[in-house]
C-alpha positions in Angstrom: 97.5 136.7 -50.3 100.2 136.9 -52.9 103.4 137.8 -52.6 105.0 138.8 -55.8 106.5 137.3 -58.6 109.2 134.9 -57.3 112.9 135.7 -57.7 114.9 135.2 -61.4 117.8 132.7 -61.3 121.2 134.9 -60.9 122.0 133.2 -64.2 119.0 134.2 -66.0 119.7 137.6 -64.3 123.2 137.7 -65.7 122.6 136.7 -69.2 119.5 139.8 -69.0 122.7 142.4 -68.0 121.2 142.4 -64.3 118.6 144.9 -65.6 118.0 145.8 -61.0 121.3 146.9 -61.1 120.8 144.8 -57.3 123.8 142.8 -56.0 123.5 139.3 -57.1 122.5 136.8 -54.0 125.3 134.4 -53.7 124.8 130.8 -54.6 126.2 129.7 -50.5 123.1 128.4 -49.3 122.2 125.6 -51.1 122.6 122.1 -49.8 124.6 119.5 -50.0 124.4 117.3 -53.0 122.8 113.6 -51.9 120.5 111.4 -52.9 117.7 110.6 -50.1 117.1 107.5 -49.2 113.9 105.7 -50.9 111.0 105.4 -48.5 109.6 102.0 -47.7 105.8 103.1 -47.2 105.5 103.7 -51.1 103.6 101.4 -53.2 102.3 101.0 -57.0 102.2 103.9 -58.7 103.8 106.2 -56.1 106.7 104.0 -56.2 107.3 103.9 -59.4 107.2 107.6 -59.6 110.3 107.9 -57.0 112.2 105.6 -59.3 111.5 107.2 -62.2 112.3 111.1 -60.7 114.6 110.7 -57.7 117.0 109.4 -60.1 116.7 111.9 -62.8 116.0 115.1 -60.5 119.3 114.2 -58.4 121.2 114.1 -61.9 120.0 117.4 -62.7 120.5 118.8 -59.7 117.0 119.4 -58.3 117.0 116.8 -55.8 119.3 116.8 -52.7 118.6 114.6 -49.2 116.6 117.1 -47.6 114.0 116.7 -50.3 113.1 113.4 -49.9 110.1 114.1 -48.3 108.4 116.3 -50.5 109.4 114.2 -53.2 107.8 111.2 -51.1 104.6 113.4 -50.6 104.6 114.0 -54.3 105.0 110.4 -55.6 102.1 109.2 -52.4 99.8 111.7 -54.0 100.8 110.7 -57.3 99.5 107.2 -56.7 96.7 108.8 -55.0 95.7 110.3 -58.1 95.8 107.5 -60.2 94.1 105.0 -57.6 91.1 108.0 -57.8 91.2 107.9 -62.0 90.8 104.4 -62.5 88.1 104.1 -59.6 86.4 106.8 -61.9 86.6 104.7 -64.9 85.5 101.6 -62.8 82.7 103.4 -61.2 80.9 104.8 -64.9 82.5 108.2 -65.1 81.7 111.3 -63.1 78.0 110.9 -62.6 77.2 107.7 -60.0 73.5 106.7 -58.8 73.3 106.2 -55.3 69.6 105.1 -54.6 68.2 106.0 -57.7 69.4 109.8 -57.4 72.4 110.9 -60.0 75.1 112.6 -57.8 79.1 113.4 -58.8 81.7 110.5 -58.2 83.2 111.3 -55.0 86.3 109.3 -57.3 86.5 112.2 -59.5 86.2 115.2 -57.1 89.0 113.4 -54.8 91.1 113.3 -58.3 90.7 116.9 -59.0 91.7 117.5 -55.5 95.1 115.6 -55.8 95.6 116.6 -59.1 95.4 119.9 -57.7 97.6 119.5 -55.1 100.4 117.7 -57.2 100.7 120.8 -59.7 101.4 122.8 -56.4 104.0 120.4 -55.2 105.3 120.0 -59.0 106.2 123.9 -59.0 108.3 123.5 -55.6 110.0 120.1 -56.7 110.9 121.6 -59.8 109.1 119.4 -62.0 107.9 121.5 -64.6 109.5 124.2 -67.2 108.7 127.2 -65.5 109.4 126.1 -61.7 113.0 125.0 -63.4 113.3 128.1 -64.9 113.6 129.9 -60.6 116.2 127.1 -59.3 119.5 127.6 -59.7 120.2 123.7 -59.9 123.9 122.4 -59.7 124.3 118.6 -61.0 126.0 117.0 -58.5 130.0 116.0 -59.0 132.0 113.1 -58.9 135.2 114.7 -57.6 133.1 115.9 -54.2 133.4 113.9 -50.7 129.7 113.2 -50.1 131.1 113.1 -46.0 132.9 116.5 -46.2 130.7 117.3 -43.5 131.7 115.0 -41.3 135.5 116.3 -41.3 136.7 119.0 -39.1 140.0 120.5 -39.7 142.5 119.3 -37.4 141.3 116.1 -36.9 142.0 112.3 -37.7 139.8 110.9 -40.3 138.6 107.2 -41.2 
């Protein structure tokens, strides 16, 4: 079941004259800038994935706290992935013999599945031109109180 194209950025929709003529959704709900905290069940290739895009998603904006855990299924999968491509390579490609009788590497069907899977979890994380094209990304500033929350007005703080 398909639901429809997914929604323009209001920036991409302001730069095209807001063509709907549709009031612009304001930008309210999106959540607090923050980088999540690096999970410690990552290994090999999955963690080198989270250090090579938590940092660079969080500096463009794509990446808040509440995201770590897509972002940590992503990079598990990731590793997942490559674990499956080099067991492919090590195995003789994408035909194995198992008792004499030619079958498909399980390897290589369990690759296409992640592989698969990661291009799904690429378009929600933003991590690739067309999902970045829908998010309407803020990098995050230096001049903001990363505890704002924490502060009620009237009361003491620190």
């Amino acid at each position: 079941m398909t639901r429809g194209r997914k929604p323009k950025p209001n920036d991409q929709k302001a730069l095209e004259g807001n063509p709907g003529k549709r009031p612009l959704k304001p930008n309210g709900s999106a959540p607090a800038a923050g980088m999540p905290t690096t999970p410690t069940g990552l290994t090999g290739d999955g963690k080198k994935a989270w250090e090579r895009l938590a940092p660079a998603m969080y500096a463009a904006g794509i990446l808040t706290a509440i995201d770590g855990d897509g972002l940590e299924s992503y990079c598990r999968l990731y590793g997942e992935a490559r674990e499956c491509w080099r067991q492919v390579k090590k195995t003789g490609g994408p035909v194995v013999f198992t008792n004499g009788q030619a079958m498909p590497n399980p390897y290589l069907t369990q690759a296409h599945k992640a592989e698969a899977m990661l291009h799904k979890l690429r378009n929600e994380l933003g991590l690739n031109t067309g999902s970045r094209s829908r998010i309407e990304a803020k990098p995050p500033t230096t001049d903001e109180d990363p505890e704002a929350f924490l502060k009620f007005p009237g009361t003491a703080t620190g």
